[in-house]
N, C-alpha and C positions, 0 to 999 in steps of 0.2 A: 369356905366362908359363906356363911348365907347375908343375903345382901336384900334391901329393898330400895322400892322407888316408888312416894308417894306424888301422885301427880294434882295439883291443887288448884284451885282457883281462888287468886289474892285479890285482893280488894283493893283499887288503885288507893294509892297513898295512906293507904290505913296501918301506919305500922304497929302501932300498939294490937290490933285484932290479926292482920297478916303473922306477927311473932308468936303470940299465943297459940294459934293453929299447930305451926311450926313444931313447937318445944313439945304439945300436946304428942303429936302425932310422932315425934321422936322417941318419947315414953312407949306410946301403943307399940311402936317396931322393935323397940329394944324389947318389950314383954313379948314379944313373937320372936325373939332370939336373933333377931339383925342384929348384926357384926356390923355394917355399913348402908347406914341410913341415906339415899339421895334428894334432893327437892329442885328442881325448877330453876330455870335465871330468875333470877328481882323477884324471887320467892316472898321476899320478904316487902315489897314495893307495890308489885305491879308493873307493869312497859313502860304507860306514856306518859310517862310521868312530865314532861315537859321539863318548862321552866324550873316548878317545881322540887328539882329534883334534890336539892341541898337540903328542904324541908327533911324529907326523909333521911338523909345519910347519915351512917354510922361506923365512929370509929373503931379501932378495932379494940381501946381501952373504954370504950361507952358501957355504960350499966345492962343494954340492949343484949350486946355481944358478947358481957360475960354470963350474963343469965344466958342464955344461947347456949355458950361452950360449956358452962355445968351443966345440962340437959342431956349431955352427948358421955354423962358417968356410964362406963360399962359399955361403950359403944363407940362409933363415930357418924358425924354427919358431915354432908355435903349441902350450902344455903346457898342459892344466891342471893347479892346484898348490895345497894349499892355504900362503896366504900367513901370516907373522908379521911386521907392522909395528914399527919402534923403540919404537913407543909398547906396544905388546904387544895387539896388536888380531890375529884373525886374519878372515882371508875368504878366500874361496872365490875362488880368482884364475884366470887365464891369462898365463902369462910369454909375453910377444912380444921376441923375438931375432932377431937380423937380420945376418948376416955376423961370427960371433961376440962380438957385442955385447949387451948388454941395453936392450932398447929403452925399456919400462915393462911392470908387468903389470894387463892389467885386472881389475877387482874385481865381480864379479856384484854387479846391483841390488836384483832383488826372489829375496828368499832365501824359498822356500816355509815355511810351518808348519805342515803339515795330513796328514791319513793319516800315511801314513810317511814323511815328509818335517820334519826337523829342524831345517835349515840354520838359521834364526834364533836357537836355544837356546843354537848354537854359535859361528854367525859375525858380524860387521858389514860392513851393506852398504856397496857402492861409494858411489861421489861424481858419477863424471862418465861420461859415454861419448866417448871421445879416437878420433878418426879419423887415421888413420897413411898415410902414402906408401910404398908396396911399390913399389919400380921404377917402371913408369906407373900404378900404381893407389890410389886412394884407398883405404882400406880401415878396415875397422870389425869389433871382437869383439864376439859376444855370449855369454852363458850358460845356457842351458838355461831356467829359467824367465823369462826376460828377454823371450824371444821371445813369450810370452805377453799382455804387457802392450804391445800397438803404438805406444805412445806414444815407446817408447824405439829400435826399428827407425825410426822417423819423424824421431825427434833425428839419426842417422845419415845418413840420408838430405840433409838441410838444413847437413849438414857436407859434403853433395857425397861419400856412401862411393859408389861403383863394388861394392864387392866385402862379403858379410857372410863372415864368419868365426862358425859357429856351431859351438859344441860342447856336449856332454850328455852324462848318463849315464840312460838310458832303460830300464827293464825294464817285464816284461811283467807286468802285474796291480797294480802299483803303485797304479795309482789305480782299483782295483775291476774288478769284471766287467763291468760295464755301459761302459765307456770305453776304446777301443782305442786305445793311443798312437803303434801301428807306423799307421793311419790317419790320427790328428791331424797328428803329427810332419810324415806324406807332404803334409798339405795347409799346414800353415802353414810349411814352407820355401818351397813352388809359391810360394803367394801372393805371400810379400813377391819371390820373385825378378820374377813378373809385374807386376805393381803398381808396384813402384818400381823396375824395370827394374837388376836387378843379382844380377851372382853370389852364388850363394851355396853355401860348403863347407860341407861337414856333417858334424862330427865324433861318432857314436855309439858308445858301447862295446860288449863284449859283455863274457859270463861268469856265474860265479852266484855273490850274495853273499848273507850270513847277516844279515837284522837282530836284534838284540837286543831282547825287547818286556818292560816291566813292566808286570802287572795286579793289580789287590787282589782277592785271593781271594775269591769264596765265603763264606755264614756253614757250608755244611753241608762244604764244600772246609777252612774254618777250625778247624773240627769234627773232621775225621778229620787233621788238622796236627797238633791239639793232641793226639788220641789215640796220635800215634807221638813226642809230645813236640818238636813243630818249634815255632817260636815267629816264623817267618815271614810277617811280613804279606804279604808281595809275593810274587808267584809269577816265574819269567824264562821265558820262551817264544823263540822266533828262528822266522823265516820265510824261506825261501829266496827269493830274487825273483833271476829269469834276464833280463838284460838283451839287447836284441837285433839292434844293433849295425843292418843298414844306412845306414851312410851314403852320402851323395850329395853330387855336384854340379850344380850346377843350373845353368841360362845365364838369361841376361835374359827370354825368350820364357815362362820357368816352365819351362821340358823340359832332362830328364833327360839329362845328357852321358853321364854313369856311375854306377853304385850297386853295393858293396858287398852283400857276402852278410849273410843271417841268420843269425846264431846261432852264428855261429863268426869267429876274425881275418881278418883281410881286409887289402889295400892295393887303393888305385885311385887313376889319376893323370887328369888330363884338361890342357888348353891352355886357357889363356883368353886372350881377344883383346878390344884396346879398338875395336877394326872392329865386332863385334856388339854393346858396349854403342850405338856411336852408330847403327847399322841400330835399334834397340829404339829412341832415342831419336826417329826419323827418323817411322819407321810409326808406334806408338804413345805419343807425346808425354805419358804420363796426370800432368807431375808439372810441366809446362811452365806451368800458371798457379798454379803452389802459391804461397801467399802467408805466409810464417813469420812473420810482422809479423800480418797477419792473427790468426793462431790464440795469437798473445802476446796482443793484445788481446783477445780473448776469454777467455783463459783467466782474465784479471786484473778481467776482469768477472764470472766465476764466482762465482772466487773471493771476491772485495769481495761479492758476494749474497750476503741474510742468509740463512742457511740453513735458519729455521724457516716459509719461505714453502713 
C-alpha cells in the first residue's frame, strides 16, 4: 500500500483556506497513487486556537466534512479536526475517510494541561481507541499526546493494529529549553515501531503560531497602569512558537523508510508491505507471549488495592 504524509502549515483559524489546502493536496496524492493520505493534528485549525475554538468546529454532518470525505473518492485520508458533537461537546479529533465515505473520527485521549498546552480548558476526551481495516491492514489513530501515555499504543496493539497512524502539532520550545521534542518525538515513534513491530506514519506540522498569554501585573507594573489611568488587572502578552514539522515513516525494524524536512512543507510517500510485518514477526517475535488477560488482572488488582498502603 503506498502511503503518504503531507506535512502543512495551517493558517490559524482560517478554515475555509486550511480546508481547501487539505482537499487539494488529497487530489495531488491520490494522482501519485496514495492508498492513504495523512495530515497533521488541527490540520484543518491550527493549535491555539484559544477561546476561539467553537468558531472553527465541525461536525461531522457539516457541509465542511462531507466535501472533505468526497475528496478522499479512490483513496483514504487521515485530517486532523477539531470535532462538535450533537450533544455540543467539542474534541480534538482526526476524520478517517476512506473512498469518499466517512469512516468515524477519532477523539484524542489524554488532552495536555501544562505549559502552553490548553487542550483540557477547551476539549473533552475521547472514549475508545477503534482499530480500522485499511485494505490488508489493521490499522490504528493516535494524537499527539496520546503517544505519550503507552498504555494506550498497547490497547492498539492487542486489537492486532499492523499500522499507527500518528499525528501532531510539535514546536519548538513548547515544553522549555531543557527538552528537545524534534529528539523525543525521533525516539518514541522508533520505539513503538520496534517494540511492537509496526508501521508507523507520522504526521508533524510546521509554521509559526502566536499564543495568547494572560498574566496579573506587577504591584509597581499596577503602579504606573494606574498612573496613565488603565484600570487593567491583566496584562496579554503572545509568544511565537515555530513548529517543525519532520515527519516520518517508520517500518517495523524502527528504521527510517523516509522523513520529511524541517521547518518548512514537505510531502513524502513510502510503500508498505505486509511481507515485512511478518519477517519482524519471524526474527523478533517480542509480542508472541503477550498475555492481555494477564495485564487485566493485574490491573483489577491495582486497582481493588487500598491505596493508603
Amino acid at each position: 500500500m503506498k502511503v503518504a504524509v503531507y506535512q502543512t502549515s495551517p493558517v490559524l483559524l482560517d478554515l475555509k483556506a486550511n480546508l481547501e489546502d487539505v482537499i487539494t493536496k488529497i487530489r495531488e496524492g491520490r494522482a501519485k497513487g496514495a492508498q492513504l493520505i495523512v495530515f497533521p493534528e488541527l490540520a484543518l485549525t491550527g493549535y491555539f486556537v484559544g477561546e476561539r475554538y467553537h468558531e472553527v468546529a465541525l461536525r461531522l454532518d457539516s457541509r465542511e466534512i462531507k466535501q472533505l470525505a468526497s475528496a478522499t473518492k479512490g483513496t483514504a485520508a487521515v485530517v486532523g479536526f477539531i470535532e462538535e458533537s450533537l450533544s455540543m461537546n467539542f474534541y480534538n479529533s482526526a476524520l478517517v475517510a476512506v473512498d469518499g465515505e466517512i469512516l468515524f473520527a477519532y477523539r484524542k485521549l489524554n488532552l495536555p494541561n501544562y505549559g502552553v498546552f490548553e487542550e483540557r480548558k477547551y476539549f473533552s476526551p475521547g472514549k475508545q481507541i477503534p482499530v480500522f481495516k485499511l485494505r490488508e491492514f489493521n490499522t490504528a489513530v493516535f494524537i499527539c499526546n496520546d503517544l505519550w501515555h503507552p498504555s494506550l499504543p498497547y490497547l492498539g496493539v492487542c486489537q492486532k493494529a499492523d499500522v499507527f497512524i500518528t499525528i501532531f502539532s510539535s514546536s519548538q520550545g513548547s515544553m522549555g529549553d531543557e527538552f528537545s521534542n524534534i529528539e523525543s518525538w525521533q525516539i518514541i515513534n522508533t520505539f513503538y515501531s520496534r517494540i511492537f513491530g509496526i508501521y508507523n506514519i507520522c504526521a508533524n506540522r510546521v509554521g509559526e503560531e502566536q499564543q495568547e498569554e494572560r498574566r496579573t501585573i506587577s504591584s509597581s507594573e499596577s503602579n504606573r497602569a494606574a498612573s496613565t489611568q488603565s484600570s487593567h488587572p491583566l496584562c496579554d502578552e503572545s509568544t511565537t512558537y515555530q513548529f517543525w514539522g519532520g515527519s516520518e515513516i517508520i517500518n517495523p525494524f524502527g528504521q527510517h523508510i523516509t522523513k520529511a524536512a524541517l521547518y518548512e512543507p514537505d510531502e513524502i510517500f513510502a510503500e508498505i508491505s505486509r511481507d515485512l510485518l511478518r519477517k519482524k514477526k519471524i526474527l523478533l517475535p517480542y509480542l508472541r507471549n503477550d498475555d492481555p488477560y494477564f495485564t487485566h488482572r493485574e490491573l483489577q488488582r491495582i486497582l481493588r488495592r487500598d491505596r493508603r498502603i
